[in-house]
TIPA-647992 format. One record per residue: residue number from 1; residue in three letters; x negated, y, z of N, C-alpha, C in turn. Coordinates in steps of 0.05 Angstrom, whole numbers. Each point is the difference from the previous one (the first is absolute). Layout:
{atom NUM 'ala' {X Y Z} {X Y Z} {X Y Z}}
...
END
This chain:
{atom 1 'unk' {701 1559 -750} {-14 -11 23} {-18 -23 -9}}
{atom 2 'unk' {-22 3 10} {-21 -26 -5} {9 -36 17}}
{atom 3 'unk' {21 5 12} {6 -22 11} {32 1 6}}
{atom 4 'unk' {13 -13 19} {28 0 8} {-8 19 35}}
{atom 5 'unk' {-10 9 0} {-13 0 31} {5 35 -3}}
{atom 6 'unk' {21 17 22} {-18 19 1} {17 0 38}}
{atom 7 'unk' {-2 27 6} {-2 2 24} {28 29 16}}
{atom 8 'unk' {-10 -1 20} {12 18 23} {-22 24 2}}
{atom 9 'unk' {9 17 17} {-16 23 8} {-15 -9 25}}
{atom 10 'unk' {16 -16 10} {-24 -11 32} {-13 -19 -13}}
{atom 11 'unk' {0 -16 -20} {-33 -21 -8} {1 -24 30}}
{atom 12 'unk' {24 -5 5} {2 -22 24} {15 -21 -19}}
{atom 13 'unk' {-14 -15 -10} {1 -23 -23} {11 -24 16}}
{atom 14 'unk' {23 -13 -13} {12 -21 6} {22 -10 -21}}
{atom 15 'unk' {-16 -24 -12} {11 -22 -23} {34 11 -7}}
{atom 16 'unk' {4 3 -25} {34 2 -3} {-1 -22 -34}}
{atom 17 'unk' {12 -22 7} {0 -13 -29} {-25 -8 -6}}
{atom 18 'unk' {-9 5 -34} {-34 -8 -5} {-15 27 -3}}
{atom 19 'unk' {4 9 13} {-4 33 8} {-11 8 24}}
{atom 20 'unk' {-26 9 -1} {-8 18 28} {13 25 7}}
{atom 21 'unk' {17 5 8} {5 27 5} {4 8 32}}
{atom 22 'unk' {18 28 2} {-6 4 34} {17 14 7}}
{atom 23 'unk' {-6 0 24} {33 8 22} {6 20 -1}}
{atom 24 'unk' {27 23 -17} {-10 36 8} {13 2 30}}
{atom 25 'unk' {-3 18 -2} {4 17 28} {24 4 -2}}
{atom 26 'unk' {10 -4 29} {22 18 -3} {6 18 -3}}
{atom 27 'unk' {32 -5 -15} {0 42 -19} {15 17 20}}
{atom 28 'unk' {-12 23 4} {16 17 19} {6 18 -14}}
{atom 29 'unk' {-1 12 -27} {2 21 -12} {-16 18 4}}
{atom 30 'unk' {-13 -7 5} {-28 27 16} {-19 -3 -30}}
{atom 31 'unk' {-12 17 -14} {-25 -2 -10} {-23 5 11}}
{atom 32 'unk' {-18 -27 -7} {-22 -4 18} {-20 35 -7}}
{atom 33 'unk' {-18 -4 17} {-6 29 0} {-28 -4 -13}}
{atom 34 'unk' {-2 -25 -18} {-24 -1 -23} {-2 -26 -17}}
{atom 35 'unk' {-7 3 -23} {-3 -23 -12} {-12 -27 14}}
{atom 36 'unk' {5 -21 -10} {-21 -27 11} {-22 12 -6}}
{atom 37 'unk' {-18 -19 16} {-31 8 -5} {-11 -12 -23}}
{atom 38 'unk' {6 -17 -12} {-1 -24 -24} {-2 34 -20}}
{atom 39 'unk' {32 0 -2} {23 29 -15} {-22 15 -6}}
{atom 40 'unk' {-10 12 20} {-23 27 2} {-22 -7 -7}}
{atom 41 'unk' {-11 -20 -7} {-24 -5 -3} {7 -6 -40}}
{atom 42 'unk' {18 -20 -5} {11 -7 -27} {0 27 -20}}
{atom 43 'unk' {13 12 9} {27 26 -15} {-18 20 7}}
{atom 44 'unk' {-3 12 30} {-20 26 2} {-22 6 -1}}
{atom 45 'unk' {-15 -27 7} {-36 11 4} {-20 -5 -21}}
{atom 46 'unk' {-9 21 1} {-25 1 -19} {-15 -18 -3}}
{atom 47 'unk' {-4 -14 20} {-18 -33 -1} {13 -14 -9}}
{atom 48 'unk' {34 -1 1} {18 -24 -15} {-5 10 -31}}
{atom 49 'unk' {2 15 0} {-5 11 -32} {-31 -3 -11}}
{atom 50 'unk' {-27 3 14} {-22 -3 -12} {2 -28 3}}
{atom 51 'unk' {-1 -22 7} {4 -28 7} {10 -7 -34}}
{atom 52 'unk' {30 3 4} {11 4 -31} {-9 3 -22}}
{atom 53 'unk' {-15 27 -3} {-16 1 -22} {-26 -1 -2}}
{atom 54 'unk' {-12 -12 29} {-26 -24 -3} {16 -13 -16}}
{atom 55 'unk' {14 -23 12} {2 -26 -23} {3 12 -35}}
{atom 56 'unk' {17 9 5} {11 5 -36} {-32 10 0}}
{atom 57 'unk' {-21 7 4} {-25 10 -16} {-4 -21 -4}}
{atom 58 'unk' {-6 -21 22} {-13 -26 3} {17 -12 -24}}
{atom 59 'unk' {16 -8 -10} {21 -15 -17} {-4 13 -28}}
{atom 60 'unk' {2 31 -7} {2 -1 -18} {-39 -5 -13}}
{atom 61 'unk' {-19 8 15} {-24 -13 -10} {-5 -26 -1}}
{atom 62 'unk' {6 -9 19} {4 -36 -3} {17 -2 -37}}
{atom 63 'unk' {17 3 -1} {22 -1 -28} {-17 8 -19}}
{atom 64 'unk' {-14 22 -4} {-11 13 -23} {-36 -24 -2}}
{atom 65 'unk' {-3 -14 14} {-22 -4 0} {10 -35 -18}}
{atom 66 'unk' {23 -10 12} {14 -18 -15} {17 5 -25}}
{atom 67 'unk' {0 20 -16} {4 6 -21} {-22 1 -23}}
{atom 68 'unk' {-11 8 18} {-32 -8 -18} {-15 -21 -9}}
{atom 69 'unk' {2 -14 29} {-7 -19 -1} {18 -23 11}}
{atom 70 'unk' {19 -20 -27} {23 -11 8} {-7 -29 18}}
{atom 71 'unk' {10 -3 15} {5 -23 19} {9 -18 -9}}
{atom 72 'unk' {-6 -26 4} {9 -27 -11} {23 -5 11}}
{atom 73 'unk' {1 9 24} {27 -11 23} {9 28 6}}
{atom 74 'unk' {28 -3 5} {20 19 20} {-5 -3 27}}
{atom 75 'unk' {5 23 8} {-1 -6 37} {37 -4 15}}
{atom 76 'unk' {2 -23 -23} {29 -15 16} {-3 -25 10}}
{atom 77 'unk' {-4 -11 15} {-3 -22 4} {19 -30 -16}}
{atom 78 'unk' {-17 -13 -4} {20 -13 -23} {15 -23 20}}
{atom 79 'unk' {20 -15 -8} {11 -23 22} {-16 -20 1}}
{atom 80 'unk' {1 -7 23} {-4 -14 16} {-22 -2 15}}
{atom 81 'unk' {-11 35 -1} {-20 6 5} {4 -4 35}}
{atom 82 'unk' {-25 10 10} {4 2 35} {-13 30 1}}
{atom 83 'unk' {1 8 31} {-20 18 5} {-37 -7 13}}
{atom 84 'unk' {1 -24 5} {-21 -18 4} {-18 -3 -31}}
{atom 85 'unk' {23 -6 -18} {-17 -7 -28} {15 15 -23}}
{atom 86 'unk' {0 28 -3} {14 14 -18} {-8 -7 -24}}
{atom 87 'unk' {24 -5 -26} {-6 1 -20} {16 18 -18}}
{atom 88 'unk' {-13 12 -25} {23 26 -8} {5 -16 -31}}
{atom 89 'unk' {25 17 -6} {6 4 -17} {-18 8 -29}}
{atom 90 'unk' {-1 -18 -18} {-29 11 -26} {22 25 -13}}
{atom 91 'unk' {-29 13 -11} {14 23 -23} {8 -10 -24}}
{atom 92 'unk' {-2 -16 -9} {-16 0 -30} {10 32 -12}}
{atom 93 'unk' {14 5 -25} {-3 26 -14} {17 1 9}}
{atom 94 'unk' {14 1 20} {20 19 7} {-6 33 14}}
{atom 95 'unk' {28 13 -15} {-12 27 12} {-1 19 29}}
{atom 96 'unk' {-15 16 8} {-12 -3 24} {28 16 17}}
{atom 97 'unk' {2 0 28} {17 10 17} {-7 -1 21}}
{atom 98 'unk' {13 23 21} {-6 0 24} {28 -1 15}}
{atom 99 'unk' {3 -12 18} {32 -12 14} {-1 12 29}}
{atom 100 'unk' {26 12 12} {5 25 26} {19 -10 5}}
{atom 101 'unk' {-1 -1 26} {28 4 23} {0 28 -9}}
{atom 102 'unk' {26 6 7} {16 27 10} {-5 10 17}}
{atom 103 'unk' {25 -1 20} {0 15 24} {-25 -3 15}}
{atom 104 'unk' {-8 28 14} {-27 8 11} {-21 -22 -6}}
{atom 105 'unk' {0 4 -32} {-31 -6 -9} {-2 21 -32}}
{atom 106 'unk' {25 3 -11} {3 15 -25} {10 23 13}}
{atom 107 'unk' {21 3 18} {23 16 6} {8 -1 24}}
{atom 108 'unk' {0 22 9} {12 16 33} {21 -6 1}}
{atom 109 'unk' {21 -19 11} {20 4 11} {10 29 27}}
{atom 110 'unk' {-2 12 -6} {-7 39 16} {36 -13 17}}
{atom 111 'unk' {14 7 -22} {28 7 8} {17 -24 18}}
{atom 112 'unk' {-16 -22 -9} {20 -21 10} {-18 1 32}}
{atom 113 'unk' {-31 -1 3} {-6 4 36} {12 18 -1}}
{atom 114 'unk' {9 25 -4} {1 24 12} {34 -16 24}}
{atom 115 'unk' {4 -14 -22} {35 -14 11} {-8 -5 23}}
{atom 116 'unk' {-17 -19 -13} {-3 -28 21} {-13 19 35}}
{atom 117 'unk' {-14 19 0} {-15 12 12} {17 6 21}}
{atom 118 'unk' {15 14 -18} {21 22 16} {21 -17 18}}
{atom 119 'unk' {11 -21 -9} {23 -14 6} {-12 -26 12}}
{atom 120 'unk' {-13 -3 3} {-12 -23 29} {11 -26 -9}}
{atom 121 'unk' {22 1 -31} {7 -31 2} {-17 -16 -2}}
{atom 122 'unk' {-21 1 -21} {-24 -23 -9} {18 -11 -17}}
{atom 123 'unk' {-19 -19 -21} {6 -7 -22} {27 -9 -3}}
{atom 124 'unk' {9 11 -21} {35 -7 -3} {2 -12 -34}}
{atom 125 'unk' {8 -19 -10} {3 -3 -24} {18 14 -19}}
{atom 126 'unk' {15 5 18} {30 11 -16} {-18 34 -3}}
{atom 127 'unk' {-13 15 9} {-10 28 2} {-20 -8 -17}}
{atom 128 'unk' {-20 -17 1} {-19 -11 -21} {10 5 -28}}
{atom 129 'unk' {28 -16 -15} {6 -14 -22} {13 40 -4}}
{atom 130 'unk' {9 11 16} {12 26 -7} {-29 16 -8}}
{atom 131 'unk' {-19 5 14} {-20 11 -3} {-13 -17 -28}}
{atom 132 'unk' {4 -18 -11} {-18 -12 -14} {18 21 -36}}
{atom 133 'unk' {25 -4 15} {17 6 -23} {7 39 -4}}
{atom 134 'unk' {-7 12 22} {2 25 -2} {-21 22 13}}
{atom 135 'unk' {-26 -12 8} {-20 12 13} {-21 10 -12}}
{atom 136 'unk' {-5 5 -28} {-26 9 -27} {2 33 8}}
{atom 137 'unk' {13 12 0} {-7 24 7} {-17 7 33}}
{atom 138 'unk' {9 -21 5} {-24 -6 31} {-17 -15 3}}
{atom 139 'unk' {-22 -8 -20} {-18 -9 -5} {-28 20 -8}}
{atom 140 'unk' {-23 -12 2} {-33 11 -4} {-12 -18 -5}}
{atom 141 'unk' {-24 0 -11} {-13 -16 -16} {-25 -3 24}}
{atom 142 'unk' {-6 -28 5} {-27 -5 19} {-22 22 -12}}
{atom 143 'unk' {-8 15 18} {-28 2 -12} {-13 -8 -15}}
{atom 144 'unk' {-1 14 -22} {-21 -19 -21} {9 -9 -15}}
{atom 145 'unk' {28 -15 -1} {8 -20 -15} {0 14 -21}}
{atom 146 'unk' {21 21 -6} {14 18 -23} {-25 0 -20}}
{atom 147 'unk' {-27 11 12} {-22 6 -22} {-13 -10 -3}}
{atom 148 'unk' {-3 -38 14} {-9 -17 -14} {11 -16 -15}}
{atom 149 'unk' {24 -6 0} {22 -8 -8} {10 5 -29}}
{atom 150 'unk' {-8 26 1} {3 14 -36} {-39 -3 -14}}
{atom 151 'unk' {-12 -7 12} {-31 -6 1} {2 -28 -14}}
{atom 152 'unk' {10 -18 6} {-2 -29 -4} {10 0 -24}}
{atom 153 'unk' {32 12 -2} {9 -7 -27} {-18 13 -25}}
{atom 154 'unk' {-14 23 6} {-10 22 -16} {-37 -26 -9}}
{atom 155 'unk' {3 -20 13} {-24 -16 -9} {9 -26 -15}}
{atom 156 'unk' {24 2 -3} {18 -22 -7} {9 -31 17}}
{atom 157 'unk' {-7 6 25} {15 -16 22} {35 3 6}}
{atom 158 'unk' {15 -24 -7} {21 -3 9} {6 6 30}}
{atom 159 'unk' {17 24 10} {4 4 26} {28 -18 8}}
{atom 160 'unk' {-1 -19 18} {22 -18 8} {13 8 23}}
{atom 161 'unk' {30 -2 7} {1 3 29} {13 -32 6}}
{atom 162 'unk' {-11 -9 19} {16 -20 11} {13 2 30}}
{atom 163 'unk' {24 1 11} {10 10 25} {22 -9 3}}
{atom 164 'unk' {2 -2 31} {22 -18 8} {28 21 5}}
{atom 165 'unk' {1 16 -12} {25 18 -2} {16 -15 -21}}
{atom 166 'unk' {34 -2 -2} {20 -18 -4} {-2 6 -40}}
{atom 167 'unk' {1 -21 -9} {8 6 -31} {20 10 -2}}
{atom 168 'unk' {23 1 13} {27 10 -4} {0 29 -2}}
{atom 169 'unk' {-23 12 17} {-7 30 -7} {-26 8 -16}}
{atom 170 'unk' {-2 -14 -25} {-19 -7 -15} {-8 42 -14}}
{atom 171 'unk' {26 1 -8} {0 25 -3} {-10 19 15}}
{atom 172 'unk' {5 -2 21} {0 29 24} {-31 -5 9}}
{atom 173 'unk' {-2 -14 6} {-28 -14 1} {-25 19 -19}}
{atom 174 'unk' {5 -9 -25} {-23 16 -25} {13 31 -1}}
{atom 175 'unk' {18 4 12} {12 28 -8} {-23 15 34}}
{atom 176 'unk' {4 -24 22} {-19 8 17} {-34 8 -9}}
{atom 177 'unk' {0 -21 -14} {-43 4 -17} {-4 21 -4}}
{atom 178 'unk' {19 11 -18} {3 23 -21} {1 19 13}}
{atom 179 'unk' {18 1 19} {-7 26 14} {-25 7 22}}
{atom 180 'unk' {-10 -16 5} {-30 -5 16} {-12 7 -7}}
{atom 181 'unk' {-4 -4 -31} {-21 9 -31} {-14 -18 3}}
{atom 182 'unk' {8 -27 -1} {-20 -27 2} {12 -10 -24}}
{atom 183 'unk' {10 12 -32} {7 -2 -23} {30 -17 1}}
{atom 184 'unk' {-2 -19 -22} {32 -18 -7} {-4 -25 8}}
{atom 185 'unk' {21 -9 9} {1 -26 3} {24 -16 -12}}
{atom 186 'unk' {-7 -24 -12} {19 -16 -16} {7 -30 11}}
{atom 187 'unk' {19 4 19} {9 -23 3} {-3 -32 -19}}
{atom 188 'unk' {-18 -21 18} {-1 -25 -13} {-23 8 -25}}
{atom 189 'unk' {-18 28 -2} {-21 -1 -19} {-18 16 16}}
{atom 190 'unk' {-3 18 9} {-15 13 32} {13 10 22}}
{atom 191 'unk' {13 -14 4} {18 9 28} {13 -32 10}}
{atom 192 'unk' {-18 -15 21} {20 -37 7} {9 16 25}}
{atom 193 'unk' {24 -21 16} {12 3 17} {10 -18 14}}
{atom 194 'unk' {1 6 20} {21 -25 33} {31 -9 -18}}
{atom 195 'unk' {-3 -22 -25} {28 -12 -1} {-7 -9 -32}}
{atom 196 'unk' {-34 13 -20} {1 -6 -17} {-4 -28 2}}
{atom 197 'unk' {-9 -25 15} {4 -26 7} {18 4 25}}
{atom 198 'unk' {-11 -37 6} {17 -10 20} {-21 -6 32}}
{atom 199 'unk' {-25 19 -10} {-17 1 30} {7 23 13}}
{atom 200 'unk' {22 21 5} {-5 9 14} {-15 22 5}}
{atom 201 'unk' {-15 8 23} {-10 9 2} {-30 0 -8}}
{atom 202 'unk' {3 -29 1} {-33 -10 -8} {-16 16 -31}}
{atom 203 'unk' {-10 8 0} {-14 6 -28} {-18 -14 -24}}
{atom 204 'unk' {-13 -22 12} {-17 -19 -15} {17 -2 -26}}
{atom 205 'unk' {27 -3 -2} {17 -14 -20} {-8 14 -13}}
{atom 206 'unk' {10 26 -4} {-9 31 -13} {-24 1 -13}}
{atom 207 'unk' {-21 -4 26} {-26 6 -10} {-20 -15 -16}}
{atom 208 'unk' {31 -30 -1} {-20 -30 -24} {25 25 -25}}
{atom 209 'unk' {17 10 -2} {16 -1 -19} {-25 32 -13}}
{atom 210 'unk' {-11 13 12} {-9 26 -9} {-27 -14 -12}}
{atom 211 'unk' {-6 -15 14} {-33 -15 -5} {0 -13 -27}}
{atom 212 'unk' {18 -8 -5} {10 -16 -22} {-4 9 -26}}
{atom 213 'unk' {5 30 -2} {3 15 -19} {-31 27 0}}
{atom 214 'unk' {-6 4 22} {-18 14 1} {-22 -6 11}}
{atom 215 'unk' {-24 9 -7} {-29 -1 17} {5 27 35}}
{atom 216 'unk' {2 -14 16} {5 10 21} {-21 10 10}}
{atom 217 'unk' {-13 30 0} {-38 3 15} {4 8 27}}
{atom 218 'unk' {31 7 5} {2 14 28} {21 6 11}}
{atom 219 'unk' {-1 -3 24} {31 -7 17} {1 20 17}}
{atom 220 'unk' {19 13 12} {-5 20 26} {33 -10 14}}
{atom 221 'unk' {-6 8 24} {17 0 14} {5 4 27}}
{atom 222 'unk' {13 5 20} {7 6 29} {1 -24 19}}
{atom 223 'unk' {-1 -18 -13} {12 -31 14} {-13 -19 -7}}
{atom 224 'unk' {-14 -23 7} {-22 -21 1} {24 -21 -30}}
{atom 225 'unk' {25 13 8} {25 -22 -20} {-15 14 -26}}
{atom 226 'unk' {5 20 3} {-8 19 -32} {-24 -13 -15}}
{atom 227 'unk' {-18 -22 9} {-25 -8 -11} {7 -38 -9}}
{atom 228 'unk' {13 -6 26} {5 -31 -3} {19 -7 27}}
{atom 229 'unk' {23 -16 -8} {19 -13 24} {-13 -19 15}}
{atom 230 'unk' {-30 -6 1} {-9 -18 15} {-12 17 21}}
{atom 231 'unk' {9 27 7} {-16 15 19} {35 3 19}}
{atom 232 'unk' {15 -6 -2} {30 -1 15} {7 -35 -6}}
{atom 233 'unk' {-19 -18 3} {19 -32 2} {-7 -2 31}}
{atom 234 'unk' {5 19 19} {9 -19 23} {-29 5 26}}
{atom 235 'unk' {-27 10 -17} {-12 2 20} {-5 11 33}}
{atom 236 'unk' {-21 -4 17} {3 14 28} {-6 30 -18}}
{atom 237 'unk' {0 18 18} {-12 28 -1} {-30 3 -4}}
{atom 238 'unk' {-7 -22 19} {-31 10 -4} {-19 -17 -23}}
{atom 239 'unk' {19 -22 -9} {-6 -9 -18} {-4 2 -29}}
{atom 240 'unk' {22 18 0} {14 21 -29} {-27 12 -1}}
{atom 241 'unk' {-1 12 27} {-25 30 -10} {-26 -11 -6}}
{atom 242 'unk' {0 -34 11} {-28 -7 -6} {-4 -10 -34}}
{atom 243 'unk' {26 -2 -6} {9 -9 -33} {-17 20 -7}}
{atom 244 'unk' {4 23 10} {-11 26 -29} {-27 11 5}}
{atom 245 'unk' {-8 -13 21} {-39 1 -4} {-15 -23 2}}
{atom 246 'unk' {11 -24 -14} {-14 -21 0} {-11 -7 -36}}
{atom 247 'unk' {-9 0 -6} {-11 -2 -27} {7 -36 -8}}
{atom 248 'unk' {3 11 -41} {-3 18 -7} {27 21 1}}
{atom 249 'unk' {20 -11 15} {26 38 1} {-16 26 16}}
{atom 250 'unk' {-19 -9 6} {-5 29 14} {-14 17 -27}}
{atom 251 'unk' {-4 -21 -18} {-19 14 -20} {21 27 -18}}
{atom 252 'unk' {29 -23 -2} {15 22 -12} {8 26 7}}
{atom 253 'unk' {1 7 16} {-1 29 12} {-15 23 -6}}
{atom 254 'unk' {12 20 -24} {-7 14 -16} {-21 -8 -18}}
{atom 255 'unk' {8 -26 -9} {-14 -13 -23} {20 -16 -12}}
{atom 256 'unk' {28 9 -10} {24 -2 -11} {19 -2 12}}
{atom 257 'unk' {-7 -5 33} {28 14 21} {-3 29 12}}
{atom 258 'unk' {23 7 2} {-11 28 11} {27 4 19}}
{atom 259 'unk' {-3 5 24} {20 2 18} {3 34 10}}
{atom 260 'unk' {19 5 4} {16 33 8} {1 -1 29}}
{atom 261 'unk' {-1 26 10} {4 -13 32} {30 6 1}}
{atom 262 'unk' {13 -13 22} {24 -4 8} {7 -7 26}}
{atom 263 'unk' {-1 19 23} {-4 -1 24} {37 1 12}}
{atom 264 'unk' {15 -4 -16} {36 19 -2} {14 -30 5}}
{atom 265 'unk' {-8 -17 -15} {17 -22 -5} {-23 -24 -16}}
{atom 266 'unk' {12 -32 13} {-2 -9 -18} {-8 -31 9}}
{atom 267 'unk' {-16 -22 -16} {-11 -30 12} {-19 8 18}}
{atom 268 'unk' {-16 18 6} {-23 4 14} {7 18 32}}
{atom 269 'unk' {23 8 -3} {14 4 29} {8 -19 12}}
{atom 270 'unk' {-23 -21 16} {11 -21 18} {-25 -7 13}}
{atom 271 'unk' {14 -8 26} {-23 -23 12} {8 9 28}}
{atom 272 'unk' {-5 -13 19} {-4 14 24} {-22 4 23}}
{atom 273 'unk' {-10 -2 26} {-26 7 1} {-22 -25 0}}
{atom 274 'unk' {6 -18 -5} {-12 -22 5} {-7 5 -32}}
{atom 275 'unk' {14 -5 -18} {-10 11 -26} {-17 15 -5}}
{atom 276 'unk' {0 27 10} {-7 23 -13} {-31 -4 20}}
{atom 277 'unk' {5 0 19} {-21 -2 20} {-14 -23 12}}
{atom 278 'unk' {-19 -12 -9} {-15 -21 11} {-13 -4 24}}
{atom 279 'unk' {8 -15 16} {-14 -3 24} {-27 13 8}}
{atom 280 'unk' {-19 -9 -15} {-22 3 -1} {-10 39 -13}}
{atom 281 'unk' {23 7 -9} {-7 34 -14} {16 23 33}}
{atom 282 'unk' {16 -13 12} {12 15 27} {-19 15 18}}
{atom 283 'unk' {9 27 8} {-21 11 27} {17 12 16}}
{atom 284 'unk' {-1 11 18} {15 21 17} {-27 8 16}}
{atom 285 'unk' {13 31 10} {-20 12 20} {-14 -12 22}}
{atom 286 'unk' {-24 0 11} {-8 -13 16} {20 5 21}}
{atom 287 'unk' {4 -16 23} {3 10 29} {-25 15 14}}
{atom 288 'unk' {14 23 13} {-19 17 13} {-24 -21 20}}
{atom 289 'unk' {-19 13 -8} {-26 -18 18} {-12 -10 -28}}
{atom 290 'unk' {12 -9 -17} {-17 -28 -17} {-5 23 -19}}
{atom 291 'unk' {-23 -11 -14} {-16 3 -20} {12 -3 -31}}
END
């Protein structure tokens, strides 16, 4: 997961802990008579899938164009940077890499919605940590990822995963990659995780500890966390979204960030209509007579 955040099948969002998550439904034992619409659009449709492998085109030419021609700086933000005044991380000769969330940005979680789908609970940890530890045969590779993914290393880019799935299933985890065909992963050398520090969920720790050692040209991910924890300290809704087109962060956007869509779960499932909807953007039908 690109964050601590995922969701319910109704998408009726309400705070649990430091966690957005949401209310399921009550379970009647009935199976619903179709996927979420998020579900169907993610997992089934052709547009979730060309979307997908838009970006990975967009990413892996962005990457090959920075191989050529090497970059002074990583696209990690270095501390104590802001999103007002970003500053990154320098390369000097360190060697080059590209750093991934997991779940739905590398890899389909297929088997574990199919659970969640069917059974109306909404996010359960204890079904999570089981699925994390016995669910690789129910896994698919995002669109795209698999054959850009073997593309990067084949130019000599370090492929990284960083994801907030538990170290304790450090194993089951890369045994998950592998079967996706998104290659190996090595725990604590390309594979970080939720427990290798003491942040949590947060990723920055990770992404000063990956930066450290490598020239970073490109990040991807499902979650605004997957890029920098200063896009989850606390802001409104409409403020967040104004974070990511205000320059220069708007500049990074498929110019060493590259975001997955993720309509299923996640930090970007919130707000309510005062959020989403501005006074000034509202209409409804005329009343009959008016113009």
């Amino acid at each position: 997961m690109g964050s601590c955040f995922r969701r319910s099948t109704a998408l009726l969002l309400t705070p649990l802990a430091a966690c957005a998550t949401t209310t399921p439904p009550a379970v009647t034992g009935a199976v619903p008579a179709s996927p979420p619409a998020g579900m169907q659009y993610l997992y089934g449709s052709g547009e979730g899938a060309a979307l997908s492998v838009q970006a990975w085109h967009g990413l892996l030419g962005y990457v090959a164009a920075k191989v050529k021609a090497r970059p002074a700086d990583s696209v990690v933000l270095a501390q104590g940077a802001s999103l007002d005044a970003p500053t990154f991380v320098p390369c000097g000769d360190k060697p080059l890499a590209a750093v991934f969330d997991v779940d739905e940005t590398v890899l389909l979680n297929i088997g574990y919605e199919y659970h969640d789908a069917t059974t109306g609970k909404g996010y359960s940890a204890a079904d999570w940590d089981a699925w994390e530890k016995t669910g690789e045969g129910a896994v698919a590779p995002v669109p795209g990822a698999d054959h850009v993914l073997a593309t990067l290393r084949k130019m000599g880019v370090t492929v990284i995963f960083n994801t907030n799935r538990s170290a304790a299933n450090a194993d089951a985890t890369a045994r998950a990659i592998r079967a996706a065909g998104l290659g190996e992963a090595v725990h604590g050398r390309t594979l970080y995780l939720s427990g290798d520090d003491a942040m949590g969920s947060r990723k920055d720790g990770r992404r000063a500890t990956i930066a450290g050692q490598y020239c970073v040209i490109a990040m991807g991910g499902d979650q605004l966390g997957d890029f920098s924890d200063l896009f989850n300290a606390g802001q409104a809704v409409p403020a967040r979204r104004a974070a990511t087109m205000t320059l220069p962060i708007a500049g990074m956007w498929g110019n060493g960030w590259f975001v997955m869509p993720n309509p299923v779960y996640g930090s970007g499932l919130k707000g309510g209509f005062d959020d989403i909807f501005p006074m000034d953007k509202r209409w409804a039908p005329p009343a009959k007579g008016e113009q």
